[in-house]
MARMAR-58205 format. One line per field, with one value per residue: z, x, y of N, C-alpha, C, O, CB in turn. Coordinates in steps of 0.1 Angstrom, whole numbers, plus 5000, padded with zeros to 4 digits. Glycine has a CB too. Layout:
N
nup	c(Z / ...) $
neast	c(X / ...) $
nnorth	c(Y / ...) $
caup	c(Z / ...) $
caeast	c(X / ...) $
canorth	c(Y / ...) $
cup	c(Z / ...) $
ceast	c(X / ...) $
cnorth	c(Y / ...) $
oup	c(Z / ...) $
oeast	c(X / ...) $
onorth	c(Y / ...) $
cbup	c(Z / ...) $
cbeast	c(X / ...) $
cbnorth	c(Y / ...) $
END
This chain:
86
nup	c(4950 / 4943 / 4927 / 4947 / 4952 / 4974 / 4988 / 4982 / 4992 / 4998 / 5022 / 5019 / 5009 / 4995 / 4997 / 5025 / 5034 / 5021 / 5023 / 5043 / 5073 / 5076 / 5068 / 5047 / 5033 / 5031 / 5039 / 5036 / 5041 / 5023 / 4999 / 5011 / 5006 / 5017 / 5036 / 5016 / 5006 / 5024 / 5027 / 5002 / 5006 / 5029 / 5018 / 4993 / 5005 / 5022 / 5014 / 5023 / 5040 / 5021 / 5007 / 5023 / 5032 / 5005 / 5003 / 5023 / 5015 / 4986 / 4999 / 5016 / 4994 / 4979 / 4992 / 4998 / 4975 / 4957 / 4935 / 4939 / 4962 / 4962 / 4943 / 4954 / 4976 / 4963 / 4948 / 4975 / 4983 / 4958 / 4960 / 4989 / 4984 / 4960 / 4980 / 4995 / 4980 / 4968) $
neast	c(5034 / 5051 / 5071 / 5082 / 5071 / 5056 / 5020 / 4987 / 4955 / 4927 / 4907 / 4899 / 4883 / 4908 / 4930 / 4932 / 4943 / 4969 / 4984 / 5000 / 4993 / 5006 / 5029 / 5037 / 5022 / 4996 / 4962 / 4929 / 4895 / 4868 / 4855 / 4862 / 4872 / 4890 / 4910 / 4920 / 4936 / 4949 / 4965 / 4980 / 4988 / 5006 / 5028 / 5038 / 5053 / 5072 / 5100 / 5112 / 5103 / 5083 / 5104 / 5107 / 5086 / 5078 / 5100 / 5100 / 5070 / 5080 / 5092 / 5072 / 5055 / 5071 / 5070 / 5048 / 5035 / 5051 / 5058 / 5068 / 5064 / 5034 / 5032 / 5038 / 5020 / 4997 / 5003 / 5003 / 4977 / 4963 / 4973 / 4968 / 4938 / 4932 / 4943 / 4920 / 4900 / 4910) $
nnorth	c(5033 / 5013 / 5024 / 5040 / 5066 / 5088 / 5079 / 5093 / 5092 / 5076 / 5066 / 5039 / 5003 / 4989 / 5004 / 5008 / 4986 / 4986 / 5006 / 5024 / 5041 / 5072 / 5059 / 5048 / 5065 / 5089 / 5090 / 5099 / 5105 / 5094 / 5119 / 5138 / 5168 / 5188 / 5179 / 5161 / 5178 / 5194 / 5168 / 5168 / 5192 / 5190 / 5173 / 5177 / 5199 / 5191 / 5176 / 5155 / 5143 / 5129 / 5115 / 5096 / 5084 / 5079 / 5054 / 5040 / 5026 / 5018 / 4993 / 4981 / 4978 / 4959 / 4940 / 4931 / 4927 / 4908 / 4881 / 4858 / 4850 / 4851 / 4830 / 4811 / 4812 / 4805 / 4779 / 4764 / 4770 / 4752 / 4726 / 4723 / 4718 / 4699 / 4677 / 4676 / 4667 / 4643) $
caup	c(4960 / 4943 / 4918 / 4955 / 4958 / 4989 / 4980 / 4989 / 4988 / 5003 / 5032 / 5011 / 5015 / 4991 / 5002 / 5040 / 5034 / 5013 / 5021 / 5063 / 5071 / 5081 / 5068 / 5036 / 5024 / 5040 / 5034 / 5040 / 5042 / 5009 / 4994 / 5026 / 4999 / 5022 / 5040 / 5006 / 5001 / 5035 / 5027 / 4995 / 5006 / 5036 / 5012 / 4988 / 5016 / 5026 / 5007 / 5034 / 5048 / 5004 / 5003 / 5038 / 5028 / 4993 / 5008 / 5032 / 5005 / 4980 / 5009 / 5019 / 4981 / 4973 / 5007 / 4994 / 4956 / 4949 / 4926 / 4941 / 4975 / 4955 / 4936 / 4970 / 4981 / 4952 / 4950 / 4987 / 4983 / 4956 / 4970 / 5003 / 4978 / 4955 / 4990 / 5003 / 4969 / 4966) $
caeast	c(5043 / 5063 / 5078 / 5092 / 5064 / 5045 / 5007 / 4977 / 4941 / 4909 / 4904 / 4887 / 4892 / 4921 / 4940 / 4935 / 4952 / 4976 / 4989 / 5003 / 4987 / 5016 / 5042 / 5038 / 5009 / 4985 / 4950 / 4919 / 4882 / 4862 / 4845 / 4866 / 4880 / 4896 / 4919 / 4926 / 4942 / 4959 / 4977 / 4990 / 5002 / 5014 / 5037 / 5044 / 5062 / 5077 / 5109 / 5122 / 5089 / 5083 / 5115 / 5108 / 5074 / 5086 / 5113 / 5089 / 5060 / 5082 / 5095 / 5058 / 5050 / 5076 / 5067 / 5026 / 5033 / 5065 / 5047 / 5073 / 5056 / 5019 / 5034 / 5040 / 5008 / 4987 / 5006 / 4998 / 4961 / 4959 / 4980 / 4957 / 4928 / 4937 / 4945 / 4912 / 4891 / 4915) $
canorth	c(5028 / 5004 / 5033 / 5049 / 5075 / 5083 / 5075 / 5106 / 5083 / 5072 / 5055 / 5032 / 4989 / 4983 / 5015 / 5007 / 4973 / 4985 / 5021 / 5022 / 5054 / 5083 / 5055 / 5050 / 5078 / 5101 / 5085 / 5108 / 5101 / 5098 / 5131 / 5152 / 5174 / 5200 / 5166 / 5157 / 5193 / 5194 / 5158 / 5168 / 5205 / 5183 / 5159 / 5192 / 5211 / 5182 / 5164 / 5145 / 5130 / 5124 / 5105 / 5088 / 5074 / 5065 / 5045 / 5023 / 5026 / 5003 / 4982 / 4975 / 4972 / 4944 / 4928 / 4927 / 4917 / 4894 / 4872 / 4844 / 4849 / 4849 / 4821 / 4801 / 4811 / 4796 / 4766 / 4757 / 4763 / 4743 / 4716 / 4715 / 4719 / 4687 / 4661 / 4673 / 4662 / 4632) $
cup	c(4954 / 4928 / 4929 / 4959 / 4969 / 4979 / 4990 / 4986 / 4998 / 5010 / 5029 / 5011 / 5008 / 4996 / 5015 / 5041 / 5028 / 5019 / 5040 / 5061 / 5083 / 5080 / 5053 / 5026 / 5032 / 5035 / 5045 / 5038 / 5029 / 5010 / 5006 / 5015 / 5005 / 5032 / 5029 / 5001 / 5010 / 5032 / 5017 / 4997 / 5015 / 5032 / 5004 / 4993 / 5020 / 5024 / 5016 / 5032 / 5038 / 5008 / 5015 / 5034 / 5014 / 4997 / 5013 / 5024 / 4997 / 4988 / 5008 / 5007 / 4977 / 4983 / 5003 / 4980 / 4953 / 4945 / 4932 / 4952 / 4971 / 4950 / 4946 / 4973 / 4978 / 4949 / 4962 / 4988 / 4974 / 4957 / 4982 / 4998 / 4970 / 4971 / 4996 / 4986 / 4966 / 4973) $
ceast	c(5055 / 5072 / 5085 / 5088 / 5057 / 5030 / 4995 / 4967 / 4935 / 4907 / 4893 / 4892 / 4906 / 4930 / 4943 / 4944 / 4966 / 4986 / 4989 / 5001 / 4998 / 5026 / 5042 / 5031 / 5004 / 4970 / 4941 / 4905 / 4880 / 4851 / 4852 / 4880 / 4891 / 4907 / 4925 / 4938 / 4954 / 4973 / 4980 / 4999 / 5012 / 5032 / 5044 / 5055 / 5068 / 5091 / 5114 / 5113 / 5087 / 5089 / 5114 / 5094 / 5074 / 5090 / 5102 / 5076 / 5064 / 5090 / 5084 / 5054 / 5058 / 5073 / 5052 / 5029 / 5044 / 5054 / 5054 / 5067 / 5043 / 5019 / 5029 / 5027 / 5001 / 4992 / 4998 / 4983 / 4957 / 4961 / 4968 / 4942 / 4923 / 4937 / 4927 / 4904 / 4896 / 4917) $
cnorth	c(5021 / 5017 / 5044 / 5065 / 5076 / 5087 / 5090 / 5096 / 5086 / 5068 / 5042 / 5014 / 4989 / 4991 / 5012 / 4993 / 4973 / 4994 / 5017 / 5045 / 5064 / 5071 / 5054 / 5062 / 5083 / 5097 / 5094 / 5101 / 5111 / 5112 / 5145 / 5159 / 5185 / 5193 / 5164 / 5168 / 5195 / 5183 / 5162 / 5184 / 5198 / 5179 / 5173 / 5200 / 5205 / 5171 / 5156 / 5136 / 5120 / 5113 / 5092 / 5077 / 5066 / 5053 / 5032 / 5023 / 5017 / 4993 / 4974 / 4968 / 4960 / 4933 / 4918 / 4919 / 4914 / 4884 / 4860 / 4835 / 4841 / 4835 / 4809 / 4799 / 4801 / 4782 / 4759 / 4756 / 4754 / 4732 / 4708 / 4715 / 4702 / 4678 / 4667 / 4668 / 4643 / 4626) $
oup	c(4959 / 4921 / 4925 / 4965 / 4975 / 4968 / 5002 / 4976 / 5005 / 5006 / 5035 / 5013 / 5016 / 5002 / 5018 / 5050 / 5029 / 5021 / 5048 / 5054 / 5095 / 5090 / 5049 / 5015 / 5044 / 5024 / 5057 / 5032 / 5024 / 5019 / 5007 / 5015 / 4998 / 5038 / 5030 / 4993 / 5006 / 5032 / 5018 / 4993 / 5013 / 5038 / 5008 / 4988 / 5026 / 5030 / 5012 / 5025 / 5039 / 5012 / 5015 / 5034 / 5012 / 4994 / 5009 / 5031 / 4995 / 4981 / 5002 / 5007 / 4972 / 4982 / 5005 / 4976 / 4943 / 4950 / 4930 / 4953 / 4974 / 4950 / 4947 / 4973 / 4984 / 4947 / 4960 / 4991 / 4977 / 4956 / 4983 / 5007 / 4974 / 4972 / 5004 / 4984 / 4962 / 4971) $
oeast	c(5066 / 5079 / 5092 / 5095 / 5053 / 5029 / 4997 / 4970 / 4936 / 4898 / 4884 / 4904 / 4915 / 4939 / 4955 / 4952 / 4973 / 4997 / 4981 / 5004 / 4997 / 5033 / 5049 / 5034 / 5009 / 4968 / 4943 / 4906 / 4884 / 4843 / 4848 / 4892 / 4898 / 4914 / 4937 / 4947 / 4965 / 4985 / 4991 / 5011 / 5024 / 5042 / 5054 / 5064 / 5076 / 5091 / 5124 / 5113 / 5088 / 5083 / 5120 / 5094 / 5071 / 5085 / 5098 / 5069 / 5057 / 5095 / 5083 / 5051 / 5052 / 5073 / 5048 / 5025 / 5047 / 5043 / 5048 / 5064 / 5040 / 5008 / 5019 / 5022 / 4997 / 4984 / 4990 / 4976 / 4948 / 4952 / 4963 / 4934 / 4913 / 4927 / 4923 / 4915 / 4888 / 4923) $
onorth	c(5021 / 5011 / 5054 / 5073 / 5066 / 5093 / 5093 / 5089 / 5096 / 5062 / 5037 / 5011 / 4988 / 4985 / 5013 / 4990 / 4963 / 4989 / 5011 / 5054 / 5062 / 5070 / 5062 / 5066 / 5081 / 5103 / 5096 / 5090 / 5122 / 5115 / 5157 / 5156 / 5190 / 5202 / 5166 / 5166 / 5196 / 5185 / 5157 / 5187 / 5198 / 5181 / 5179 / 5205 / 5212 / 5161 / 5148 / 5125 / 5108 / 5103 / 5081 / 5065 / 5054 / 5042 / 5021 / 5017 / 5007 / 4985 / 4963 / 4956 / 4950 / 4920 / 4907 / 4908 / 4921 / 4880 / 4850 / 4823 / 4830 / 4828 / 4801 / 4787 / 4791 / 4773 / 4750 / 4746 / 4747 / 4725 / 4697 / 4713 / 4696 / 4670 / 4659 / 4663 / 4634 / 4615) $
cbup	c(4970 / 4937 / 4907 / 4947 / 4952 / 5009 / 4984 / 4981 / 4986 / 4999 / 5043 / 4992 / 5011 / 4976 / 5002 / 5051 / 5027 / 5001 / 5011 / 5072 / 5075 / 5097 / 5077 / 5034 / 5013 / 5035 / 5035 / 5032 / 5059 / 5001 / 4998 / 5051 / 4990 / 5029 / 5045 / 4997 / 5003 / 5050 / 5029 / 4982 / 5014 / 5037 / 4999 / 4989 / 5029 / 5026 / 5000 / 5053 / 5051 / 4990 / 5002 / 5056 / 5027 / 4988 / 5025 / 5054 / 4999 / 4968 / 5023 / 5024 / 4970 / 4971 / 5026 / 4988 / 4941 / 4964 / 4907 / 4945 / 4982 / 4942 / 4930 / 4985 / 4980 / 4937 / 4952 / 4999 / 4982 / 4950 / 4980 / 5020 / 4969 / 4947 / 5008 / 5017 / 4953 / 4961) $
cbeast	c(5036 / 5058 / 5066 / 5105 / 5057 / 5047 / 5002 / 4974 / 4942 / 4902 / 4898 / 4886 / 4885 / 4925 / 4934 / 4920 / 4945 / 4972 / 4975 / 5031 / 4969 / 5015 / 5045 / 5037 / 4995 / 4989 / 4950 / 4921 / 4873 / 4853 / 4824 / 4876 / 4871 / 4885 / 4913 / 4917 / 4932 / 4951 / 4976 / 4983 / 4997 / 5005 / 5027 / 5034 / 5057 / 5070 / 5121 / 5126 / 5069 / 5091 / 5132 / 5104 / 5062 / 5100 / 5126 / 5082 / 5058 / 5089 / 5098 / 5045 / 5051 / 5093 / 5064 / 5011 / 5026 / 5079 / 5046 / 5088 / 5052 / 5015 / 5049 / 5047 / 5000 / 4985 / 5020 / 5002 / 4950 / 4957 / 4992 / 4956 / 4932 / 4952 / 4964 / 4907 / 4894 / 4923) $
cbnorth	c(5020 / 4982 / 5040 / 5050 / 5078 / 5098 / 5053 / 5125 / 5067 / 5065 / 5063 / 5040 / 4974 / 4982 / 5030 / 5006 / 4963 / 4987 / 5036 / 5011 / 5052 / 5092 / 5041 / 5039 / 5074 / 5121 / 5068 / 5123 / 5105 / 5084 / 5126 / 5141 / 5179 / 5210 / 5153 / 5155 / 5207 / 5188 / 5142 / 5165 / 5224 / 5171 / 5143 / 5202 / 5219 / 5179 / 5169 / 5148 / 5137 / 5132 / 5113 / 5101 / 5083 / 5067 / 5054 / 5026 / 5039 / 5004 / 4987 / 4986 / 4982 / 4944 / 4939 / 4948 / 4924 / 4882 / 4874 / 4845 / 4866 / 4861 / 4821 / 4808 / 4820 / 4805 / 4766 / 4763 / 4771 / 4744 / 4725 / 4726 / 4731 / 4690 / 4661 / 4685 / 4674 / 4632) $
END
């Protein structure tokens, strides 16, 4: 995603949290090999949709991992971590 591809996967935890399913990738149920086939002839036959799910695929991805964001985060918990010990 953050390299501007659309993503084919798993319906599996990190993927469902990650991947917006018909916005950024096409996520199928594990071992459903003949889904897995569909969503990539799907994406294959497809250059627009590709470039469409790319597009909001590294949107979503810089939105999830800016390390400045992550940075922020982890500051504040340990912030509210520290005043509650102290």
């Amino acid at each position: 995603m953050a390299l501007g591809l659309p993503v084919v996967g798993t319906t599996t935890d990190g993927a469902l949290e990650v991947v917006e399913q018909g916005g950024s990738g096409i996520l199928v149920p594990p071992g459903d090999v003949a889904a897995l086939a569909a969503a990539i002839e799907e994406l294959a036959g497809g250059p627009e949709r590709r470039r469409a799910f790319g597009a909001r695929g590294r949107k979503r991805a810089e939105a999830l991992f800016d390390s400045r964001i992550g940075a922020s985060i982890v500051s504040r918990e340990i912030t509210a971590i520290l005043s509650r010990v102290t």
